[in-house]
C-alpha positions in Angstrom: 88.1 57.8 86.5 89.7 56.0 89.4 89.9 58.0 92.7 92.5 60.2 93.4 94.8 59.2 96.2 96.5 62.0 98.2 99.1 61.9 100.7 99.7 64.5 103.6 102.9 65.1 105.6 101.1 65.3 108.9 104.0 65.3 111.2 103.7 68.9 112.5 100.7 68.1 114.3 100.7 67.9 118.3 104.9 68.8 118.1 103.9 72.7 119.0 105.6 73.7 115.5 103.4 76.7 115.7 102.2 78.3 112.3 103.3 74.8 110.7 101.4 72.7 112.7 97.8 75.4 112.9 98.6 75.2 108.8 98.4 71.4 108.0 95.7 70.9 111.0 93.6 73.4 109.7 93.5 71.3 106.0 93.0 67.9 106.8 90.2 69.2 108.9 88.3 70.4 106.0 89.1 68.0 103.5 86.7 64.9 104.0 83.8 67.1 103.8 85.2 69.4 100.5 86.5 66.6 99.1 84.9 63.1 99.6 85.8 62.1 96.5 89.6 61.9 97.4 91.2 59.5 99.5 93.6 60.7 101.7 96.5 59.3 103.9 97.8 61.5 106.8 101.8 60.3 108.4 102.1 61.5 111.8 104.7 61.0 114.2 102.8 61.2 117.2 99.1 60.0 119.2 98.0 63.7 119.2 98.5 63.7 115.4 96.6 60.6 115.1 94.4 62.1 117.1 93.6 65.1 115.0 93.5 63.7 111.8 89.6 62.8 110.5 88.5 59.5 110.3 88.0 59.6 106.5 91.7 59.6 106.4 93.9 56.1 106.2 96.7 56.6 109.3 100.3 56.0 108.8 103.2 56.4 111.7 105.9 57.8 110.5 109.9 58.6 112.6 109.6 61.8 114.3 113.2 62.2 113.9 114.1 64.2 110.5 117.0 62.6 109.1 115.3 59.0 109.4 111.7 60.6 108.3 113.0 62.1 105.1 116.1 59.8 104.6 113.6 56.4 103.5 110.7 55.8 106.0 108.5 58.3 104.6 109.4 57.6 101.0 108.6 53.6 101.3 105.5 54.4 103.2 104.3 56.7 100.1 105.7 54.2 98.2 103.4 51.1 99.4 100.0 53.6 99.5 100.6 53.9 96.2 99.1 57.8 96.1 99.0 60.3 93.3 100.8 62.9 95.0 102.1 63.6 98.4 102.0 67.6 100.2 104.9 68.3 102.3 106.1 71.5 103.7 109.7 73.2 103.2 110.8 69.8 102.8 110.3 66.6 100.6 111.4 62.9 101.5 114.4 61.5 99.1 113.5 60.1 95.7 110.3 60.7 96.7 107.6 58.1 94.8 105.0 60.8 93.6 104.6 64.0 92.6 105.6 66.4 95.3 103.2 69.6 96.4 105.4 71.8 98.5 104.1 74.2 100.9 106.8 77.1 101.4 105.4 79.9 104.1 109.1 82.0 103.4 112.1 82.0 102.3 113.9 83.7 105.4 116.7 81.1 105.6 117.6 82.6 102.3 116.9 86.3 102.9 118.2 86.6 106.8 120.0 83.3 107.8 121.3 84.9 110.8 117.9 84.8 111.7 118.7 81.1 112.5 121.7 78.9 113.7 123.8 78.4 111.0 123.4 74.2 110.6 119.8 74.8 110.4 119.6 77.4 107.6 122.1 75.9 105.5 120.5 72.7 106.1 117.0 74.3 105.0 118.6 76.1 101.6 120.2 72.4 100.8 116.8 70.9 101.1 114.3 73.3 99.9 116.3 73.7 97.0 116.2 70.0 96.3 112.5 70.3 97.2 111.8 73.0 94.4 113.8 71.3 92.1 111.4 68.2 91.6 108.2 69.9 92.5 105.2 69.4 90.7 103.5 72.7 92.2 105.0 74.9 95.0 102.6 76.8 97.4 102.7 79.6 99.4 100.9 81.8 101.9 100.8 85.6 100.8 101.4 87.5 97.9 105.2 89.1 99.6 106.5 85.0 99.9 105.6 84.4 96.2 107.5 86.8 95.3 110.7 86.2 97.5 110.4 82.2 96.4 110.4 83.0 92.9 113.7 85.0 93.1 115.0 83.0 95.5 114.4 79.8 93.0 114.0 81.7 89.7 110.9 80.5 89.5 107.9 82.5 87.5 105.7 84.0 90.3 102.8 83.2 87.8 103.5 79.3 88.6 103.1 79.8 92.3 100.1 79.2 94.0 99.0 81.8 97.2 96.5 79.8 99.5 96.7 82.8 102.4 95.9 81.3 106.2 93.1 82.5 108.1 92.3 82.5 112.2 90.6 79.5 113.2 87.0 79.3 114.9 88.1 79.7 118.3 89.4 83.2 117.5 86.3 85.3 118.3 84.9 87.4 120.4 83.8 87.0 123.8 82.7 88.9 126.9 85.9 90.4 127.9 85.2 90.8 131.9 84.9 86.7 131.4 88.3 86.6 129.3 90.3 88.9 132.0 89.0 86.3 134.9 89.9 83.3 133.3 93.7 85.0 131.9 93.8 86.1 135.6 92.9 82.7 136.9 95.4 80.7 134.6 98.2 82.9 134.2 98.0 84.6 138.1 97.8 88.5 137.1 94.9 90.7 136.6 96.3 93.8 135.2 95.5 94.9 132.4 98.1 93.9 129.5 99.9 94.6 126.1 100.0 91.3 123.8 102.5 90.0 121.6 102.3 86.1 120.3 105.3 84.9 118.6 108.3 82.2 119.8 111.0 84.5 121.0 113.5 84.7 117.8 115.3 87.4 116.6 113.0 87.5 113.5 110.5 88.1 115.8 112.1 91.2 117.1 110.9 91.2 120.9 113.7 92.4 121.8 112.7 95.9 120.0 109.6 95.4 121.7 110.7 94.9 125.2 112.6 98.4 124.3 109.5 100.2 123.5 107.5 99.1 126.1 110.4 100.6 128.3 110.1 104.2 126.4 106.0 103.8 127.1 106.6 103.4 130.6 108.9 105.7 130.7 106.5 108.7 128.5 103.8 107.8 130.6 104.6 105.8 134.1 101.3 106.1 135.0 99.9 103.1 132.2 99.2 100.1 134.9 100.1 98.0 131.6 101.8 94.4 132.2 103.8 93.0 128.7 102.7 89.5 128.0 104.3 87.6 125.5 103.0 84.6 124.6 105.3 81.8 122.4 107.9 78.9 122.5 111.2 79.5 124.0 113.5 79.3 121.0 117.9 78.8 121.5 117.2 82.6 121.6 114.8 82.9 124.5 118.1 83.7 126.6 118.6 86.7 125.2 115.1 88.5 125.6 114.7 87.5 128.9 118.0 89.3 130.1 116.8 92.3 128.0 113.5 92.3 130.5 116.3 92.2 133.0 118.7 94.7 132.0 115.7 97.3 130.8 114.3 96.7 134.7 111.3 95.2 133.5 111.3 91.6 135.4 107.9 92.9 137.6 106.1 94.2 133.9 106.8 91.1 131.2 105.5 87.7 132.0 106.6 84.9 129.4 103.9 82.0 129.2 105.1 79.1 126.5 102.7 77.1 124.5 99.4 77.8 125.9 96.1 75.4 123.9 94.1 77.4 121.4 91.0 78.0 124.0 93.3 79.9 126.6 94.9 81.9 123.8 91.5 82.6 122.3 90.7 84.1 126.1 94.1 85.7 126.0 93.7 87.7 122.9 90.1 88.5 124.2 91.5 89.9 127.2 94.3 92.5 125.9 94.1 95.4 125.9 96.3 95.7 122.3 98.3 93.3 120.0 101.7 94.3 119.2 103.5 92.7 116.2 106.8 94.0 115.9 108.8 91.7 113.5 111.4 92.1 111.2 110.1 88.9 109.2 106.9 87.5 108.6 105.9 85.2 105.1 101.9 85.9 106.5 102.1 87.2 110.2 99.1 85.0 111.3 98.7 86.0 115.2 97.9 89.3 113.7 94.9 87.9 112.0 94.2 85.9 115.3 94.2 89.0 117.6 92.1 90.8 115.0 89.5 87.7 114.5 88.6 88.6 118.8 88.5 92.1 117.6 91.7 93.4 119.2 93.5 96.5 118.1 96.2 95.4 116.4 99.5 97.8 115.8 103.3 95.6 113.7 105.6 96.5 111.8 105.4 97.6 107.9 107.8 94.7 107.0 108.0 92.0 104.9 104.0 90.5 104.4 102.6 92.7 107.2 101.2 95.3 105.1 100.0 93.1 102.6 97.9 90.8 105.3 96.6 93.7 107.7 95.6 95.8 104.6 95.4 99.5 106.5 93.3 97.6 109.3 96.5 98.5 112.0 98.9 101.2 112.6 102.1 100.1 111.5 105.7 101.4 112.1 109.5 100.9 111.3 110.6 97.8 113.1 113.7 99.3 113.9 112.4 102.1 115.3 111.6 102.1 118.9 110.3 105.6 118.7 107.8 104.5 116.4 106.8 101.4 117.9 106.2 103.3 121.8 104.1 105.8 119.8 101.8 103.4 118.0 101.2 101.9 121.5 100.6 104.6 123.1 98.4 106.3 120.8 95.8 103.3 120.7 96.0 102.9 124.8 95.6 106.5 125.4 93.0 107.3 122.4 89.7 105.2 123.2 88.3 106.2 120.3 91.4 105.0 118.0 91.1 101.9 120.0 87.4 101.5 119.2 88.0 102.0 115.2 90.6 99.9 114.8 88.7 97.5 116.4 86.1 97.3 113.9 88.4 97.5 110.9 89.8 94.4 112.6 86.9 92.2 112.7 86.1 93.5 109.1 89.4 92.2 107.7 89.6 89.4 110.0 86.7 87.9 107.5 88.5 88.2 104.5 90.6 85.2 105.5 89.1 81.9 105.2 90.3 78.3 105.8 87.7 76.8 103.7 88.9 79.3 100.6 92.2 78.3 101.8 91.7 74.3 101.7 89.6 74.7 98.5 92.4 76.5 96.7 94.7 73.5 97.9 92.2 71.3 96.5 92.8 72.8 93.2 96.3 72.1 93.3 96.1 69.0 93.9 93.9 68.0 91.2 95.8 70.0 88.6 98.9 68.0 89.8 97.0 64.5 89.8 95.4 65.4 86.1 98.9 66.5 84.6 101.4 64.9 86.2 104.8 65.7 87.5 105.5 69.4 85.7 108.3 71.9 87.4 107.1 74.8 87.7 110.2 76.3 86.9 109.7 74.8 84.0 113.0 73.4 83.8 114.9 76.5 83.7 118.4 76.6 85.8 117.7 76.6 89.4 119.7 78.9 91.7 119.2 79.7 95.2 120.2 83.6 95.2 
């Protein structure tokens, strides 16, 4: 049998795309080793992606610029590599030359598009849709996104693979006295601090947070607690920071954007609690991150929170700011709390794998390379709901 010949959409790596980029790094890192047998092209759009890809993998420079990426410069590269497949996320290259693998975290462009401007969602339900249509395999991240893809694309949830995401090695714990030095070194305040990790977007609901930590202070003025929040600053970045301002809060929240893995790892070390309050999640992966360095952790019950913490946090209505202040203050006030949830972190923190994850991708790809180009809809009517 000749070798399998795999393509990877690479161009999320080094353009800060957050739980995009951590995804398709975390693969291609893995795969020489799991999978010598395969050869494997990456297309980047960047040095740092060159940079990250292994050297078992054949390079290829693609346009960083969407419309020219996916319009024919991906497609004729595929095209001359000659490869048995090609993995993209969300979004597939026209008339694409091989069977398409489609990675799909969620479906909140279907399910909330006020959640984003409105070019960019109807852009994403035009092209995902296409995407799905001529997929070989479609893949997703939790158990909750399955679902919501295969209503959203009428698709049999059976047909679906789940290849969850896991924390990556850096996540761990450390001495924490060395963690506070180094956050109070980089980021220029020793206090101690409440932690949320997320680009500010209205799916993200930091505004809600920013809210609670307001009522905290408020209940109990005597918590020296700082709110960092950690994360890109998104068209809606605007609107949280004026919320710090109108909720007095401009001497309590610090906003740090990207920050590299090492100095997050240190930063997750160093809080005192994780808070993830959002309305939307398709995995929720800086949960799993803060809980890998054995924070306690305390989000919302929405969307695939439940599902990925798994009783290891307290959880609350993400609409409620009553619920969220008490779930806070009941961890930073209860050292005992603090110290179980603690463990149940680390505990479920090891459930979650990357070389499970890039295995199970593995599988997908040789399925798709053995049987060819199959729908998984299996050619039934597809309608984006």
């Amino acid at each position: 049998m000749s070798k399998i010949r795999v393509a990877v959409d690479a161009h999320a790596i080094g353009r800060r795309q957050t739980g995009n980029e951590v995804y398709i790094r975390s693969l291609v890192r893995r795969y020489p080793r799991l999978a010598p047998e395969i050869g494997f092209v990456g297309y980047t759009c960047c040095e740092e992606g060159d940079r990250w890809l292994p050297d078992a993998f054949e390079r290829r420079r693609v346009a960083s610029n969407p419309f020219l990426r996916l319009g024919r410069d991906l497609a004729s590269k595929v095209k001359q590599d000659q490869v048995d497949l090609l993995h993209v996320q969300y979004t597939a290259p026209l008339n694409a030359p091989a069977p398409i693998v489609v990675t799909i975290h969620d479906v909140s462009y279907i399910e909330h598009p006020e959640y984003l401007p409105w070019p960019r969602a109807q852009q994403l339900r035009w092209s995902v849709r296409r995407t799905v249509a001529s997929a070989a395999k479609v893949i997703t991240i939790s158990e909750f996104s399955r679902q919501a893809i295969a209503k959203a694309y009428d698709l049999d949830p059976a047909g679906i693979a789940v290849t969850p995401l896991a924390s990556q090695d850096c996540f761990r714990p450390v001495n924490r006295e060395t963690a506070r030095r180094r956050v109070a070194e980089k980021l220029g305040f020793p206090q101690p601090f409440i932690l949320n990790v997320g680009d500010l977007h209205p799916r993200k609901n930091q505004i809600g947070l920013v809210h609670a930590f307001r009522a905290l202070l408020n209940a109990h003025p005597e918590l020296p607690h700082m709110l960092l929040m950690v994360g890109k600053h998104t068209w809606f970045a605007p609107k949280v920071i004026e919320e710090v301002r109108k909720q007095g809060l401009e001497d309590r929240v610090v906003f740090t954007r990207f920050v590299d893995d090492d100095l997050l790892a240190s930063i997750y070390n160093a809080a005192d609690l994780f808070v993830f309050p959002s309305h939307y999640e398709g995995f929720g992966l800086p949960a799993i991150e803060a809980m890998a360095c054995g924070r306690p952790v305390v989000c919302s019950d929405a969307t695939a929170l439940p599902e990925v913490v798994d009783g290891a946090a307290i959880l609350f209505r993400p609409d409620s700011v009553e619920e969220q202040m008490r779930a806070m203050r009941d961890v930073l006030l209860d050292q005992e709390l603090a110290r179980r949830l603690e463990k149940k972190s680390l505990q479920r923190a090891k459930y979650f794998d990357w070389r499970e994850t890039a295995l199970r991708t593995l599988d997908v790809y040789y399925e798709v390379a053995a049987a060819g180009v199959k729908h998984p809809a299996q050619h039934k009517e597809l309608v984006a709901r």
